[in-house]
C-alpha positions as CSV (number, residue, x, y, z in Angstrom):
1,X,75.6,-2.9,-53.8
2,X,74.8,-4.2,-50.6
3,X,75.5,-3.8,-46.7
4,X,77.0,-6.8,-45.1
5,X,77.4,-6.0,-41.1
6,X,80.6,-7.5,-39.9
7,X,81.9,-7.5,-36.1
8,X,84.6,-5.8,-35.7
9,X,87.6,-6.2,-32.7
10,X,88.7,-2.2,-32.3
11,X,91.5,-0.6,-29.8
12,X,89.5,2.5,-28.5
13,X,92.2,4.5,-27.1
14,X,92.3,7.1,-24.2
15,X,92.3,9.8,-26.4
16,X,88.6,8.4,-27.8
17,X,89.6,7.4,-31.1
18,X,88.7,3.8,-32.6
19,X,91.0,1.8,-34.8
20,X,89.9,-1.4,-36.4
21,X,92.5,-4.5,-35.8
22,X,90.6,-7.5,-37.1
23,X,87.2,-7.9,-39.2
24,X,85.0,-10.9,-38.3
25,X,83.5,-12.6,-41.2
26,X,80.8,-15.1,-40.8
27,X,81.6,-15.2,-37.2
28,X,84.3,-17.6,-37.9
29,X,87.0,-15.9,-40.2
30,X,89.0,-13.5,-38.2
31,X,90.9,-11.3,-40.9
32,X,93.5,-8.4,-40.1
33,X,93.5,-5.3,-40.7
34,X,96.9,-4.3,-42.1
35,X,96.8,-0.9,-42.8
36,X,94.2,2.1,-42.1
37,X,95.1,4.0,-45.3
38,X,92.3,6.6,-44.5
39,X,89.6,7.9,-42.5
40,X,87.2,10.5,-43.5
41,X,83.4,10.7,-42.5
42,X,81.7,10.2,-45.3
43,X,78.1,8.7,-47.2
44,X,78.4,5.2,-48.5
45,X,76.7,6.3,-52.3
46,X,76.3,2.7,-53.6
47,X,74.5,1.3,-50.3
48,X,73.5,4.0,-48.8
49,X,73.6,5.4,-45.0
50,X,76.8,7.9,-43.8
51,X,79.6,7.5,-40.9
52,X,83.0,7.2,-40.7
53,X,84.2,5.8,-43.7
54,X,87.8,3.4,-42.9
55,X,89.8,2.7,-45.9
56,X,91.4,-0.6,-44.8
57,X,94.2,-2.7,-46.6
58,X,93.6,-6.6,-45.9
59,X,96.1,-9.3,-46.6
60,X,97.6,-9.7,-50.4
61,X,97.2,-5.5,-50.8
62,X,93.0,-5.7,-51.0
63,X,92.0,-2.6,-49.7
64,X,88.2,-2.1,-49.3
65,X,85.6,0.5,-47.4
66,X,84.6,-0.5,-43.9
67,X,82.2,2.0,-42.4
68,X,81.0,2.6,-38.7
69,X,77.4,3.6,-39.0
70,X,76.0,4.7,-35.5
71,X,77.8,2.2,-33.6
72,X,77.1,-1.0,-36.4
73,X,80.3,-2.0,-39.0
74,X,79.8,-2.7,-42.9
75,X,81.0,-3.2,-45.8
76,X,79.9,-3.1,-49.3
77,X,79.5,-5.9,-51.0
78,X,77.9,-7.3,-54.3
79,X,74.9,-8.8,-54.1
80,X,76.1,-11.8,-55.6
81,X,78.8,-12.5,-53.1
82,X,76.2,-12.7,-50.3
């Protein structure tokens, strides 16, 4: 496993707190985020580096890990798929 940086459009509320609305992939594919089922700080084990660790549901009920590492956003992702 790998770390693909994606941009990320938050809400950063008054209270301080960040939630993720939309993930940017390939700068051109804006993709909601539909649900925030989770988050937890945590280590990403499989590509390394630790954060906050967003457990995210995208469209058709695909839920993946998106991670806020010292102010950059990734996800895991197969090196294949890159």
């Amino acid at each position: 496993m790998v770390r693909k940086y994606v941009d990320v459009i938050c809400l950063n509320d008054k209270a301080g707190n960040m939630k993720p609305l939309y993930l940017m992939w390939d700068e051109m594919k804006k993709i909601p985020i539909l649900a925030i089922k989770e988050i937890c700080p945590r280590s990403s084990l499989k590509a390394g580096g630790s954060g906050l660790r967003y457990t995210c549901m995208f469209s058709y009920n695909r839920i993946r890990h998106l991670y806020s590492d010292r102010g950059k956003w990734y996800v895991e992702m197969q090196e294949s798929v890159i």
